[in-house]
Structure formats: structure tokens, C-alpha cells
C-alpha positions as CSV (number, residue, x, y, z in Angstrom):
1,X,-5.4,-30.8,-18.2
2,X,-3.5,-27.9,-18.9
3,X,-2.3,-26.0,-15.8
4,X,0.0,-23.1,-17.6
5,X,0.1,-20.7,-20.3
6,X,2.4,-21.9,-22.8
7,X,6.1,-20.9,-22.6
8,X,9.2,-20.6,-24.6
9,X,12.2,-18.9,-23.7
10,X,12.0,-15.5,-25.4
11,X,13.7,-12.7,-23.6
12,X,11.7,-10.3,-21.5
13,X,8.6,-12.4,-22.3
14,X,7.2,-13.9,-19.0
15,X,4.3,-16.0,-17.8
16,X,2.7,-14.2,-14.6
17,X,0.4,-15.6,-12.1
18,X,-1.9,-12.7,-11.1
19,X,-2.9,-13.9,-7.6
20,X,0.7,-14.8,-6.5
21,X,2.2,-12.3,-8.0
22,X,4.8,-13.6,-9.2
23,X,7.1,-14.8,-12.7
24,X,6.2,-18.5,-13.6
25,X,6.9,-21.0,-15.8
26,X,7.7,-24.6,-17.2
27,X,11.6,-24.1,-17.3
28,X,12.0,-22.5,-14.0
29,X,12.3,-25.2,-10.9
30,X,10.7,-24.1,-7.7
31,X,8.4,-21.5,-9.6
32,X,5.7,-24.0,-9.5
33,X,2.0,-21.8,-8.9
34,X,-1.4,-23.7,-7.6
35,X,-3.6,-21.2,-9.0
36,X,-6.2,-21.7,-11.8
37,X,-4.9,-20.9,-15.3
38,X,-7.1,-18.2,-16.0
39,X,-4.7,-16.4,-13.0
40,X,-2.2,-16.6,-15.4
41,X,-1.3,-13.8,-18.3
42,X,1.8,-13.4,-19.9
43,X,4.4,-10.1,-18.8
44,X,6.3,-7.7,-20.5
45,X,9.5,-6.7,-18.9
46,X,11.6,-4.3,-21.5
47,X,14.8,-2.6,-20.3
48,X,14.8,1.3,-21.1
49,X,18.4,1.4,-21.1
50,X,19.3,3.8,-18.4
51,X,20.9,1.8,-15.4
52,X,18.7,-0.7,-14.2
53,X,15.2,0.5,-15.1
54,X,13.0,-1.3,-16.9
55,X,8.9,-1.0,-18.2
56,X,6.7,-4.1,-17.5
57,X,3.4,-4.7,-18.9
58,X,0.8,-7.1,-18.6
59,X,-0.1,-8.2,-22.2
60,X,-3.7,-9.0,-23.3
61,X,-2.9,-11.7,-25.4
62,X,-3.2,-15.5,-23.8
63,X,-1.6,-17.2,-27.4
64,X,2.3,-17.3,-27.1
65,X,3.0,-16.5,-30.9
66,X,0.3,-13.2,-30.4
67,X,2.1,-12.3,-27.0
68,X,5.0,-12.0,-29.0
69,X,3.8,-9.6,-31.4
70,X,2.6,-7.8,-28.5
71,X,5.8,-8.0,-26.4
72,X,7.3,-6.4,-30.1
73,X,5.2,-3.4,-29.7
74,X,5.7,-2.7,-26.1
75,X,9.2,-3.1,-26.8
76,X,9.0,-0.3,-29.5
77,X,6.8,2.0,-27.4
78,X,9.1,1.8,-24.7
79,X,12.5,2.8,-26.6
80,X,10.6,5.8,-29.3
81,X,8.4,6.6,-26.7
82,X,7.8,10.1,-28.6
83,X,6.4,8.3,-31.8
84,X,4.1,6.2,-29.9
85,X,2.7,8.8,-28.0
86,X,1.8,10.3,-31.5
87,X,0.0,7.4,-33.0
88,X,-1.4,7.0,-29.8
89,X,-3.1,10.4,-30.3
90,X,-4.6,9.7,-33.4
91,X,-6.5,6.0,-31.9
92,X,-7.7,6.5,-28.1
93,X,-9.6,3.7,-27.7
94,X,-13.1,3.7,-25.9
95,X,-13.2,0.4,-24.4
96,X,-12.9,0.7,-20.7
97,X,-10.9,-2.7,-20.5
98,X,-8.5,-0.7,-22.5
99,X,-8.5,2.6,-20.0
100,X,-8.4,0.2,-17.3
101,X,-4.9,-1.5,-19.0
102,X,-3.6,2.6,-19.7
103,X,-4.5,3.7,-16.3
104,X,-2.4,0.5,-14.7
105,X,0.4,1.2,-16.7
106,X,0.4,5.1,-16.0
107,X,0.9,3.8,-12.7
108,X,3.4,1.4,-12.9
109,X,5.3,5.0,-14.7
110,X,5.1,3.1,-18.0
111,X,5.9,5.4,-20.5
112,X,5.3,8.5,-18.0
113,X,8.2,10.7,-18.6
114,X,10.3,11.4,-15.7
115,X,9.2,14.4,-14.0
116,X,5.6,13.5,-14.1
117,X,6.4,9.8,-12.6
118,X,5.2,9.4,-9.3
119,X,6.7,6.0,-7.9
120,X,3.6,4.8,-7.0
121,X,4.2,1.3,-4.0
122,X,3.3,-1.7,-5.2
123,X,0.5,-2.5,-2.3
124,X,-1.4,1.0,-3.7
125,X,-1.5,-0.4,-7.5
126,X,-2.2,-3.3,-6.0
127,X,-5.3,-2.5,-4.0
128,X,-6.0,-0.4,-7.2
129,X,-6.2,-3.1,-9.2
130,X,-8.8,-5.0,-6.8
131,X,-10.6,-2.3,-7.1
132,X,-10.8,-2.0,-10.7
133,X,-11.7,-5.9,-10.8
134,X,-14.3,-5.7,-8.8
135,X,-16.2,-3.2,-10.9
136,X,-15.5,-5.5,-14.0
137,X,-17.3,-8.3,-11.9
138,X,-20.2,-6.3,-11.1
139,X,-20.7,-5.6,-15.1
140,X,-19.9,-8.9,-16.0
141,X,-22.5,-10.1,-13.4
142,X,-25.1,-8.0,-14.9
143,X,-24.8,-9.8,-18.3
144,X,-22.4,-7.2,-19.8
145,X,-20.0,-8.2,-22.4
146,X,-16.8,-6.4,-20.7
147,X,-14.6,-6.4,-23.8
148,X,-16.6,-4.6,-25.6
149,X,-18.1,-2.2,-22.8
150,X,-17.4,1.7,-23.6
151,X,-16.6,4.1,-21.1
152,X,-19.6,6.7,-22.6
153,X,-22.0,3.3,-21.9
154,X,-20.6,4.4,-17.6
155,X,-23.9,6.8,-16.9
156,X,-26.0,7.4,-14.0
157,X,-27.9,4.4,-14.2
158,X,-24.8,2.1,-13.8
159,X,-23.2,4.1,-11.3
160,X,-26.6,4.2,-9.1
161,X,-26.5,0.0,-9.8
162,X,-23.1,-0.4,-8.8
163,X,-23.5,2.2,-5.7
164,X,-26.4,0.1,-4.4
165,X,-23.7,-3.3,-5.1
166,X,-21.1,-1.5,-2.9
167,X,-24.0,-0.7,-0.1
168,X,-25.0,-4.3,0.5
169,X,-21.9,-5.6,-0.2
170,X,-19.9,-4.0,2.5
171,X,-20.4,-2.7,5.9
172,X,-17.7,-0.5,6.2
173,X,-18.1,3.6,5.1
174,X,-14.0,3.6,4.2
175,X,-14.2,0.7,1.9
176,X,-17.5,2.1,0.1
177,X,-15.3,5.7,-0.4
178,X,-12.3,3.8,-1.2
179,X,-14.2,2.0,-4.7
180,X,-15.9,4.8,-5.6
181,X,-12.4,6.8,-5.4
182,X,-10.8,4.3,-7.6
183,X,-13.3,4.9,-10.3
184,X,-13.3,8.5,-10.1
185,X,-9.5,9.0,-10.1
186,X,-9.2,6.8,-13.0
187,X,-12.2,9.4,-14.8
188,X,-10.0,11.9,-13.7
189,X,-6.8,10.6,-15.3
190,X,-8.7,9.9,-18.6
191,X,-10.0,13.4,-18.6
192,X,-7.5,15.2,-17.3
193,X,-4.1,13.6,-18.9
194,X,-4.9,11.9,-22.0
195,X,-8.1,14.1,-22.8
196,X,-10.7,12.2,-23.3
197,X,-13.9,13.5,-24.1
198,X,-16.0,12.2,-21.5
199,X,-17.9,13.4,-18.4
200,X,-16.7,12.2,-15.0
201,X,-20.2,10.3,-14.3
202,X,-18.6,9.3,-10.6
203,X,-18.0,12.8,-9.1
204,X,-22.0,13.1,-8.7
205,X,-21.7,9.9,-6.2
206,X,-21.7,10.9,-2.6
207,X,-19.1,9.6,-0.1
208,X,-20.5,8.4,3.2
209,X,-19.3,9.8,6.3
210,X,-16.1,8.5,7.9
211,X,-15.3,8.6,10.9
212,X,-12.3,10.7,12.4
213,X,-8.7,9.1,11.6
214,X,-7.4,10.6,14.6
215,X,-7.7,7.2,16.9
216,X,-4.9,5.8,18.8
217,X,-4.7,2.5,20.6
218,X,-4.7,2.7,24.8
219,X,-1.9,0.8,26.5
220,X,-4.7,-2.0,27.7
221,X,-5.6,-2.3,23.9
222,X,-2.0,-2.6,23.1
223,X,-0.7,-5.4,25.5
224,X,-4.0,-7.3,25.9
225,X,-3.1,-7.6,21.8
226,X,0.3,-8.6,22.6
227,X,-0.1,-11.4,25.0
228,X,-2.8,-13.4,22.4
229,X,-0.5,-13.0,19.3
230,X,0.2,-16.5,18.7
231,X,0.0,-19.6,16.9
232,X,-2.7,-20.7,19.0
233,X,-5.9,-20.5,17.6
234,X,-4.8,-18.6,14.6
235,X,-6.7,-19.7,11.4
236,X,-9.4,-17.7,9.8
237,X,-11.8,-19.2,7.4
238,X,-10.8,-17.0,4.0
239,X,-12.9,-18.4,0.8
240,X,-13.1,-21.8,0.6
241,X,-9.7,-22.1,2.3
242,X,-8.0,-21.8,6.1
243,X,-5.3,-19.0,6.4
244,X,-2.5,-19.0,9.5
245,X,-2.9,-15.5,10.7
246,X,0.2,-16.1,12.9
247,X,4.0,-15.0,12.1
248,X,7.1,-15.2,14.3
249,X,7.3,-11.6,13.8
250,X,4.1,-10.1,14.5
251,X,4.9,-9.1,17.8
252,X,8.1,-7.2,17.5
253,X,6.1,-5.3,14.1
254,X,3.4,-4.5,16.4
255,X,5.8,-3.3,18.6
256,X,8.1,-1.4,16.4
257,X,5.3,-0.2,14.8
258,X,4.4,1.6,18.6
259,X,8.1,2.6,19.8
260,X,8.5,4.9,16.1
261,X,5.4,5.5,14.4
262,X,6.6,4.8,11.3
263,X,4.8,3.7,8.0
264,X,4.4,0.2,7.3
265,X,6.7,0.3,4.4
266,X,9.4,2.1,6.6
267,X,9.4,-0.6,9.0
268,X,9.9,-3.5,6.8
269,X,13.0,-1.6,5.0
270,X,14.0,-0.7,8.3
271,X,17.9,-1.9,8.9
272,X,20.2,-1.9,11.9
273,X,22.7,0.1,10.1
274,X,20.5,2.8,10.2
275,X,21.1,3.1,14.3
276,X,23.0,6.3,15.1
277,X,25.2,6.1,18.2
278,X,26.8,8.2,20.8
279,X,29.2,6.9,23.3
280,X,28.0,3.6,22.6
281,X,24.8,4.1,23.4
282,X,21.9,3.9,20.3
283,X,20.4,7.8,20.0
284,X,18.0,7.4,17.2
285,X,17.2,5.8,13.9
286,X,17.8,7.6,10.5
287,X,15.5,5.9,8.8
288,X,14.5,7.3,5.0
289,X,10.9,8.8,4.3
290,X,9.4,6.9,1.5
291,X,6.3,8.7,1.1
292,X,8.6,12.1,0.5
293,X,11.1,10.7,-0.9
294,X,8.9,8.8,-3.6
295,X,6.8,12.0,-4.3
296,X,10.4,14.1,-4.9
297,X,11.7,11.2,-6.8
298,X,14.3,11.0,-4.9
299,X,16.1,7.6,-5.4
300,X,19.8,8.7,-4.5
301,X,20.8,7.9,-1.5
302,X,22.4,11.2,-1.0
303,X,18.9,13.0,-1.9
304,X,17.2,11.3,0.5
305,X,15.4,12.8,3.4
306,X,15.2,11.2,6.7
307,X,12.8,11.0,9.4
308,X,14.8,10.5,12.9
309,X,13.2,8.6,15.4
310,X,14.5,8.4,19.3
311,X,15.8,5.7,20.8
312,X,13.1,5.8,24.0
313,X,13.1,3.2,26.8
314,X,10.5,1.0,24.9
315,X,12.6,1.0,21.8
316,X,15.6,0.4,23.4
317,X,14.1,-2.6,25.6
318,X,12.8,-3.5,22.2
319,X,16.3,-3.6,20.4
320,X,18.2,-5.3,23.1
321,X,16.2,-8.0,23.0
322,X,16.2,-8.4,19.1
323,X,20.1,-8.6,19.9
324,X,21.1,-4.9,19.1
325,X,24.6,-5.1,20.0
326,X,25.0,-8.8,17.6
327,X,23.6,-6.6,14.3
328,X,26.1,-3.4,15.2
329,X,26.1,-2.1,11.8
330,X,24.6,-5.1,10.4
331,X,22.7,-4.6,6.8
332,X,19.9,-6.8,8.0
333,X,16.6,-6.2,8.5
334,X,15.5,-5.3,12.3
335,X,11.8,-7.2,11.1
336,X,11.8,-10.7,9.7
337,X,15.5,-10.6,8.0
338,X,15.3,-14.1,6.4
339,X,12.0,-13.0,4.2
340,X,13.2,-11.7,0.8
341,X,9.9,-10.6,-0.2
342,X,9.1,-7.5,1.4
343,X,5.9,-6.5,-0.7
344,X,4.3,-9.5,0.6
345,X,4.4,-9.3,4.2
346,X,4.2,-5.4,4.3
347,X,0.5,-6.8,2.4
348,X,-0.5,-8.9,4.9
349,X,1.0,-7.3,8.0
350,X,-2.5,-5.1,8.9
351,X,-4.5,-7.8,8.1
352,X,-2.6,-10.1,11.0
353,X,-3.0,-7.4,13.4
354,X,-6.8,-7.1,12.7
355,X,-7.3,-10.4,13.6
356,X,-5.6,-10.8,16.6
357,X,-7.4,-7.4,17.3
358,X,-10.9,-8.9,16.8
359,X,-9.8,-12.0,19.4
360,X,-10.0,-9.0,22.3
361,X,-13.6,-9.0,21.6
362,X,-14.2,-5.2,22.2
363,X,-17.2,-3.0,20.7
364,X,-15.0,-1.5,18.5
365,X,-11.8,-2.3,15.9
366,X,-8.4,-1.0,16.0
367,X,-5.9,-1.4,13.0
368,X,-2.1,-1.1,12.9
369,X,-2.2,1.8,11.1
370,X,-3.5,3.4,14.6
371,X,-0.3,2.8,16.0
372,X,1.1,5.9,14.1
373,X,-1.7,8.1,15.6
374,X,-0.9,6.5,18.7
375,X,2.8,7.2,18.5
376,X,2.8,10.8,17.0
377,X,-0.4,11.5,20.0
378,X,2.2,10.9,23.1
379,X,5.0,12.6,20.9
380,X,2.9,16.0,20.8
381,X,1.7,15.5,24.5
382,X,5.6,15.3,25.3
383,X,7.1,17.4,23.4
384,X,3.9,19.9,23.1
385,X,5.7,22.6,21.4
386,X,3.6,22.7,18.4
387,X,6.1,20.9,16.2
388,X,6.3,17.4,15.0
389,X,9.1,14.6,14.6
390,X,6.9,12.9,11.6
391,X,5.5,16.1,9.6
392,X,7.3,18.9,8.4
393,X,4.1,20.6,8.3
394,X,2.8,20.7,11.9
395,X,-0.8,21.2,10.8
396,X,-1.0,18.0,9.1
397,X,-0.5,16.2,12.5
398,X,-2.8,18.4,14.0
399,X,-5.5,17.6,11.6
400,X,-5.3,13.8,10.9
401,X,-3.1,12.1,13.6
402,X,-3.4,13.6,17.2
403,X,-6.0,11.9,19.3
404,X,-7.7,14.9,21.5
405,X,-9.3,12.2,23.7
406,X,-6.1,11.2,24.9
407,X,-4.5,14.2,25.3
408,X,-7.2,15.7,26.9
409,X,-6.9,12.4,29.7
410,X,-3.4,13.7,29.8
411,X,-3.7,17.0,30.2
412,X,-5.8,16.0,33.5
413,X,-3.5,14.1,35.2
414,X,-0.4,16.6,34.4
415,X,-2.5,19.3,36.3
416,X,-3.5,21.1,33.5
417,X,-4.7,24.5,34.4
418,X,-5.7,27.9,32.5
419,X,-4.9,30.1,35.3
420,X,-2.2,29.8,38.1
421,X,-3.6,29.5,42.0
422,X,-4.3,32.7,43.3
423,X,-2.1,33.1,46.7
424,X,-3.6,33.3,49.8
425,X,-4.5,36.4,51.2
């Protein structure tokens, strides 16, 4: 049986597997992929002929010979953007596969122009994507012939269906938000940059309450989790298949993760060149803000704006015993060096840590991402000057990351008072 799309070698005309993620095909060796064949789609990669950038696109077609005609296009779209974006005008088409395909593409910045590109990472479009497919799944499942399904057919009655779906389906109030957000934001774009003339039939949905996302992790939490990271034990039942939960890494991520507070994303790009010394001694790390400097599009190094994290006692234990003074300068990574793909373990890395997490057996969950409240929490409590190391803006960290449980505990047991003793009489 056939197991791949067909391929012949045509420049910038892939075959892509869209559950590994990945290029594959016949002529490659070691690009071999497991997955079914309807995984597979074939890619668009067109260079736009400044530097190294380049537009990809994930075709429609699943015949080589029509993939080609379609690469063709893309190709043209890509280098006279201006005249496709008039003929584009003139044909909007209503089929929400089709929106879906735009939306993906807007953010993947294909044919955004410069200053409206936003750099989006490649686990958000990913997520996005999920998203997107499971809504397709719900309308397929209802007997609806997708490819033909209009976004005006979207009304109240589907999007009380499909709220009902997302109810049963899952337990958790932040998962529920985070599908209907898709769907509205992808409304939104429709509406709001390539004008369509439709109503946003999702804004009318209610989110359910979340809880706050000011929750740290207590030092218990945090080296209870540390001593059962381990191979032992470490399969979960995912599907119809076993996944190893466990990675050599896990344990200093975790712990990097605590000792700087730093985004997921941060950590994984995190190098030991970026150590700053004085005297010989290891003061902080300069280490580049992605989410700013991805908003400001800001890709030169020189442009770059830096978030600077101290070298405390627990990062410096940390460091020596990741063999800080071998790396001096090195341009390795501090986490997992000998992994090339960074996109997939920064994927997987939270879902690692919640299942070790769930192993402690407590009445409630904690997730990595709580690590940065944790962090930024004792920062404030130290520093308590009403300014933060991780926001320019002090009231964001006010708002979302500073755990007033904690710093109330602390403000206890550092004698907190309102008024001074009164001196004996």
C-alpha cells in the first residue's frame, strides 16, 4: 500500500507530514515518517529574495502535477505580492476551509507586509492550528460536508452545538476559553483585515470563569517534584500508544526554569555565552526577550532588548554543576545542547512537568509555567521596591504574576508591621 504522497524533485516543492512536523520524502535517507498518509500534504517553501527569508505554504492539492500548479501561484503571489493582493480583492472566498488556510498563512507572515508582521512562535500557530482542527471535526462529525461549509452557515445554532461539544468534552475552564478564543480571533481577523462582510457569531459566547494566574509553586511542591523526575515509572497511556514522559534534562529545565523565571522559549535558546562576569565570578545572564523582541520585530542582534537575570546561589549551584567553568564562553546550549530541534522539546517540556506533577498526588495541579510566577513572587518580596526585573511595566507583574498568598506568609515571618512599637513609658 501506498505510505507517501508522491514526490519528484522540483525545487521548493516538499512533501510534509503534519503530525511530525516535519519535510519528508522518498529521496531523502533518514526522513522516513510512520504516520498515516492522510498526515501527509505537500509544502510550499518560496524564497522572497531578501537575505534568508522565505514564505511557506501548505498547499491543498494531494496530486503532484496539481501541487505544482499550485506551488506556481504561490510562487507568483509571493514575488508581486501587490497584484495578488488586487485579484485577491475581487474573489474572497466564503468557504471557511479557505479562511481557515488565509488565517494560517497570515500567521505564518505570508504575504503580511513587514510592519504589520508579528513573528508569531511556532508552538502558538501550532496550538492554533489544533484548535482550528478540532472545530472541523466537530462539523465533520455532525454530517457536514466541510469543503463546502460557508462561514455565513457559522450561526447561533452551531456555535450553541459546538459550545455544548467543548463543555463535555473537557473539564478544564482555560481549555474551553482557549477554543472559543481561536474562533473568535480568527472572526476577528476576517472582519477586521480582509473585510469580510460577516458578523462575529462567537463574541456572543461567554467565557467561563478562570481562576487567578497569580499561583506559584511552594519549595515542598518544588523538590518533592524534583526527587520523582525519573525514568522510573514514566509512561503515560496517550491514544492508543505509551509515551516516555522522562528526559535527561527535565530536571535542570525545572530547575532553570525556578532560579530565572524565564519563558519557556528563553530557556531553550539560553547559551553560556550569554553569562556576564566580573572578577571571574558569573553576575547575571543577558539573555534576549523574545516576546519583545518578536512584537518590535526586532531580529538584529544589536536591536535586541535583554532581560538580565542574577546569578543567585541556586543558579550558581545550578551552573557549577552543569560544568560552568568547561562552557566559559561556549555557544552551546545550557539545556539539552545535543537536541537540534528546539521547537519540539520547548512543545513537550510542560507537558513532562505535568506529569511528574500529577505523581505527587495533591488536590490540586501545578504547571511549569508557575515557576515564572514563582520566581518573579520572591523577586518582588526581595527587592519590594515596586519595580520588576521581568516587566518594564511594574503593573503587569502586579496584576498577573505576584502570588499575594505567599507574600502575605512572608510578610509574617519578616515582622511585618503597620506601625512601629510604641516605647515604654
Amino acid at each position: 500500500m501506498k505510505n507517501e504522497l508522491e514526490y519528484q524533485k522540483f525545487n521548493g516543492l516538499t512533501v510534509f507530514c503534519n503530525k511530525c512536523k516535519r519535510n519528508i520524502h522518498n529521496k531523502q535517507k533518514g526522513k522516513k515518517c510512520s504516520h498515516p498518509i492522510d498526515k501527509q500534504v505537500y509544502k510550499a517553501i518560496v524564497r522572497t529574495g531578501s537575505g534568508y527569508e522565505r514564505k511557506t505554504k501548505i498547499l491543498k492539492s494531494r496530486d503532484f502535477d496539481k501541487a505544482v500548479k499550485e506551488f506556481l501561484d504561490f510562487k507568483d503571489q509571493v514575488k508581486n505580492p501587490i497584484l495578488y493582493q488586487k485579484s485577491f480583492q475581487k474573489s474572497k472566498s466564503q468557504l471557511l476551509q479557505d479562511a481557515m488556510a488565509m488565517y494560517i498563512d497570515h500567521m505564518n507572515d505570508v504575504n503580511v507586509p513587514f510592519h504589520l508582521q508579528k513573528h508569531l512562535s511556532e508552538t502558538h500557530i501550532y496550538s492554533t492550528t489544533i484548535a482550528l482542527e478540532i472545530f472541523v471535526r466537530f462539523i465533520i462529525s455532525r454530517g457536514i460536508n466541510f469543503k463546502t461549509y460557508k462561514l455565513s452557515q457559522i450561526n447561533d445554532t452551531i456555535v450553541g452545538h459546538y459550545c455544548d461539544f467543548l463543555d463535555k468534552k473537557y473539564d478544564s475552564n482555560y481549555t474551553y476559553n482557549g477554543r472559543i478564543r481561536t474562533l473568535r480571533t480568527l472572526f476577528n481577523y476576517l472582519i477586521d483585515q480582509e473585510d469580510y462582510n460577516i458578523k462575529n457569531v462567537w463574541k456572543k459566547v461567554k467565557f467561563k470563569s478562570e481562576k487567578p494566574t497569580d499561583i506559584s509553586i511552594s519549595e515542598k511542591d518544588f523538590f518533592d517534584l524534583l526527587d520523582i523526575v525519573s525514568p522510573d515509572d514514566a509512561i503515560e497511556r496517550i491514544g492508543k500508544s505509551n509515551r516516555n514522559m522522562y528526559r535527561p534534562w527535565l530536571s535542570d529545565l525545572i530547575r532553570l526554569k525556578a532560579y530565572t523565571g524565564r519563558r519557556n522559549a528563553e530557556l531553550f535558546a539560553m547559551k553560556w555565552n550569554m553569562i556576564y562576569y566580573e572578577g571571574g565570578m558569573p553576575i547575571h545572564i543577558e539573555s534576549p526577550n523574545i516576546k519583545v523582541n518578536r512584537k518590535q520585530n526586532n531580529f538584529d542582534e544589536k536591536d535586541f532588548q535583554y532581560t538580565y537575570i542574577p546569578v543567585g546561589e541556586e543558579l550558581f549551584e545550578l551552573l557549577v554543576e552543569l560544568k560552568v567553568e568547561e562552557n566559559l564562553n561556549s555557544n552551546e546550549f545550557i539545556i539539552a545542547p545535543e537536541i537540534g530541534n528546539r521547537i519540539n522539546i520547548e512543545k513537550y517540556a510542560s507537558k513532562y512537568f505535568t506529569f511528574f506533577f500529577k505523581k505527587l498526588n495533591r488536590k490540586y495541579i501545578r504547571q511549569l509555567k508557575h515557576l515564572r510566577q514563582t520566581y518573579i513572587t520572591s523577586e518582588d518580596s526581595f527587592i519590594n521596591r515596586g519595580i520588576s526585573m521581568q516587566h518594564s511595566n511594574y503593573s503587569t507583574t502586579s496584576k498577573h504574576y505576584i502570588d499575594r498568598r505567599e507574600v502575605a506568609k512572608q510578610m509574617v515571618e519578616n515582622g511585618f508591621r503597620v506601625f512601629p512599637k510604641r516605647a515604654l513609658q
